[in-house]
C-alpha positions, -999 to 999 in steps of 0.1 A, spaced: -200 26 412 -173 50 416 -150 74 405 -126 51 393 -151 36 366 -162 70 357 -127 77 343 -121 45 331 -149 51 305 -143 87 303 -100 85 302 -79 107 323 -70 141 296 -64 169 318 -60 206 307 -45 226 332 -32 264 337 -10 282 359 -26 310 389 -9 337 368 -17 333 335 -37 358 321 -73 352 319 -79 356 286 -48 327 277 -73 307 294 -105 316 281 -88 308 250 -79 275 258 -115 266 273 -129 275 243 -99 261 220 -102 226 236 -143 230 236 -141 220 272 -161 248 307 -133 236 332 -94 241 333 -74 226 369 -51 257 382 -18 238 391 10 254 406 43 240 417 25 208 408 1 212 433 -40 217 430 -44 258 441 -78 262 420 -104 254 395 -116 275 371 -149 272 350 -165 293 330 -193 300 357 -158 320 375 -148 333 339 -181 352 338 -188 362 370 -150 379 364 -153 392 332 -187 411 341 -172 426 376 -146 437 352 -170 460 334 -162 434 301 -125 442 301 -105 413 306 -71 429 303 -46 421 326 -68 398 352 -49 374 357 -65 331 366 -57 341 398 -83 369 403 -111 347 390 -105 310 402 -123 294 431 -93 284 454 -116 259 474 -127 238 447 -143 201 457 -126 172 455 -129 135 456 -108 108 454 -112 77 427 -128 53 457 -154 79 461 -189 68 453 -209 78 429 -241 87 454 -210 103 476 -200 132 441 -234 134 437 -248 147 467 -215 164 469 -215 182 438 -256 195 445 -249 207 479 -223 229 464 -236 237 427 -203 220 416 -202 209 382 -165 197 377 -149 182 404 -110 174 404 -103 139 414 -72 135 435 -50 102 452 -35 119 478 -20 152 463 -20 140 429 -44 145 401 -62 118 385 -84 136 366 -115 157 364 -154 145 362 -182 171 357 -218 163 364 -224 153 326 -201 124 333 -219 113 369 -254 115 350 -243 102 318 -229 71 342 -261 68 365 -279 68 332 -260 39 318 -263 19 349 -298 26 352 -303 9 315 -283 -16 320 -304 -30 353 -333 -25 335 -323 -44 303 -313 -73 329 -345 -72 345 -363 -69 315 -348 -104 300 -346 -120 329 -388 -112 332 -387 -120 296 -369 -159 306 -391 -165 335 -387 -201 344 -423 -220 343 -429 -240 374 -422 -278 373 -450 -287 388 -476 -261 373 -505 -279 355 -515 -261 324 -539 -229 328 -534 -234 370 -528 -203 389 -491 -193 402 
């Protein structure tokens, strides 16, 4: 499985905010939209991620007083990427080595779209019942043998 079937399922809506816009414009949004990630674009390009894990580490180094910080101050500007070829094992181990739990998804320098680790365990999930549903039926349709004589042994 990868990336690319994650947002198939999932769909590509992307919320996104500029490096100086004030923080609190985007804690708004984040909590507007009901969503712990915004993608920090500028001049079209991917400079930042910010999630509420950087909201409030910010907001407490701040003494509570969000002010004039700006997305900027509190965004990590090295966030982890993938691409939508990636595979899913690939983001997974990725996003545990690093405690990521969104993860922008990029073809070359453009963005595709963001999964978090709710989407990669909801998918791995999914797959996971699906093979077992197959196996189950397939134990449940197990051809007799042709040439088995009634009560014999297999």
């Amino acid at each position: 499985m990868k990336v690319s079937d994650i947002l198939r399922v999932k769909g590509n809506t992307l919320y996104t905010v500029s490096p100086e816009e004030p923080l609190a414009r985007a804690i708004d949004i984040m909590a507007e939209k009901d969503i712990g990630s915004l993608v920090v674009m500028d001049h079209g390009d991917l400079v930042g991620m910010l999630t509420f894990r950087e909201v409030i580490q910010c907001v407490v180094k701040s003494g509570y007083a969000v002010g004039t910080i700006v997305v900027r101050t509190a965004m990590d500007d090295h966030p982890l990427t993938c691409t939508l070829e990636t595979e899913l094992d690939e983001v997974r181990r990725m996003m545990l080595e690093r405690h990521a739990r969104y993860m922008p998804v990029m073809d070359r320098r453009m963005l595709m779209g963001v999964i978090s680790f709710y989407d990669v365990a909801k998918a791995v999930v999914d797959s996971q019942n699906f093979e077992n549903k197959m196996l189950k039926a397939y134990i449940r349709d197990w051809p007799e043998a042709e040439d088995a004589q009634p009560g014999a042994q297999l």
